[in-house]
matplotlib code that plots the C-alpha trace (Angstrom):
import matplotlib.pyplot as plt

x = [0.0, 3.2, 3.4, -0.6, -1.7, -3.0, -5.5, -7.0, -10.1, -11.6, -13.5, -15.9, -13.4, -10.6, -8.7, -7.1, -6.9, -4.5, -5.9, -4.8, -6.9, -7.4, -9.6, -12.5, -10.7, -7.6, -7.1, -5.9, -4.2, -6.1, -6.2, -4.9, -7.3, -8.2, -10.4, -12.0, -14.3, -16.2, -15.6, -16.7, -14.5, -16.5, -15.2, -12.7, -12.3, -14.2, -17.5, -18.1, -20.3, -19.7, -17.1, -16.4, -13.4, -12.5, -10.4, -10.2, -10.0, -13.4, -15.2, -14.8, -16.0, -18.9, -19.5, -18.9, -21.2, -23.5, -24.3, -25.1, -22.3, -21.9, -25.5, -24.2, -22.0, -18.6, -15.4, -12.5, -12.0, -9.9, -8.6, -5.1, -4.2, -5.0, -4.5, -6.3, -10.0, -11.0, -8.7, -10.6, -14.6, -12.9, -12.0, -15.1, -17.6, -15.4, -15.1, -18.5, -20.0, -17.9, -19.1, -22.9, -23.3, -22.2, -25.6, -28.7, -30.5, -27.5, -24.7, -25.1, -24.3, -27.5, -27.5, -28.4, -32.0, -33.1]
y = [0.0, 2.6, 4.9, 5.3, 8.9, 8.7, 11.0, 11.3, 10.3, 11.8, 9.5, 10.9, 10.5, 13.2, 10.5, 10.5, 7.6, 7.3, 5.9, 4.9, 6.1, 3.8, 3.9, 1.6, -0.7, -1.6, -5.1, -6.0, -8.4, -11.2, -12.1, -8.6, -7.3, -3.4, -0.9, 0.7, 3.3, 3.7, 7.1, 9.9, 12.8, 15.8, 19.4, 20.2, 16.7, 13.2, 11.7, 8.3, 6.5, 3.1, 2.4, -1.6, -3.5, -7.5, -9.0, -5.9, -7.2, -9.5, -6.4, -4.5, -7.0, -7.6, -3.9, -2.9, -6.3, -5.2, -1.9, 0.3, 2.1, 2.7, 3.6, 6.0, 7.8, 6.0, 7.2, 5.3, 2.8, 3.9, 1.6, 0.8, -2.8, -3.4, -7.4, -6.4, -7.7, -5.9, -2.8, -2.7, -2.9, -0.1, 2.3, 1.7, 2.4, 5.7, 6.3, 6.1, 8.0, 10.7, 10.7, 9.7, 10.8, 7.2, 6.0, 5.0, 6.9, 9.0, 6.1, 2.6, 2.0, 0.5, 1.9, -0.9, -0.4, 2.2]
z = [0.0, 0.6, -2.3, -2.9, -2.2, 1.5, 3.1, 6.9, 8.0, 11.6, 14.2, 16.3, 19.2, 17.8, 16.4, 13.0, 11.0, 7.5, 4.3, 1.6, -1.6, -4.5, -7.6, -7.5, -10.5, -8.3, -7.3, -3.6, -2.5, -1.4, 2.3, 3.6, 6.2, 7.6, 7.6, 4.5, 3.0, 0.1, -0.7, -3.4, -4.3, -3.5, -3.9, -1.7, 0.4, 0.2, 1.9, 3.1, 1.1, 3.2, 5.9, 6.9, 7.9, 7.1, 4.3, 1.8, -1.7, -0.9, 1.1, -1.8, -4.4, -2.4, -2.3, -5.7, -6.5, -4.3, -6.6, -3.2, -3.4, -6.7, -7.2, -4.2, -6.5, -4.9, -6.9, -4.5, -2.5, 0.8, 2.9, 5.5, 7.4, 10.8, 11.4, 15.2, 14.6, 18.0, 16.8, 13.4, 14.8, 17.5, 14.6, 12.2, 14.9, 15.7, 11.8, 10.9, 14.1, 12.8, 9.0, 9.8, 6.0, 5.1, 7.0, 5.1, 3.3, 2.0, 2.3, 2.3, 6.2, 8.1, 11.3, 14.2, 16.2, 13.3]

ax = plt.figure().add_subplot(projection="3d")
ax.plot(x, y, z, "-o")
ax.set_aspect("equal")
plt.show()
């Protein structure tokens, strides 16, 4: 992933979390796992379309398969390894309570209980 252009995401906590950015045709390696959003380029940043974590290269097949978020207007696929499965659910709760435009019906993101 070193060398793709990288930007910073902000959780709801203050935290900062570095992404790699990556058009929606780029093949992964199979088996890495991490954290990833959906993204579209908007002008003057990006805006989560859908934000996950799991094995990356299958998480964005599905997605992209899936038709949500490209129907969503999805330009990149942004994403970083974390091997930690407890470390990864940690950062995409704080991720997506801090971009709640990836939730439903804007995004793609259900939110639990409603």
């Amino acid at each position: 992933m070193a060398g793709a252009p990288f930007v910073e995401w902000l959780g709801a906590s203050g935290a900062r979390y570095k992404y790699y950015v990556y058009e929606l045709s780029r093949e992964l390696d199979p088996g890495q796992e991490g954290n990833y959003i959906f993204a579209r380029q908007i002008t003057g940043g990006w805006e989560a379309v859908y934000v996950g974590q799991g094995r990356l290269q299958a998480r964005k097949t599905t997605g992209l398969n899936g038709g949500c978020v490209t129907q969503k207007g999805a330009t990149h696929f942004h994403c970083h390894l974390n091997p930690d499965e407890s470390a990864r659910l940690a950062e995409e709760g704080d991720v997506l309570a801090g971009n709640p435009e990836a939730y439903e019906p804007r995004g793609c993101n259900r939110k639990e209980g409603g």
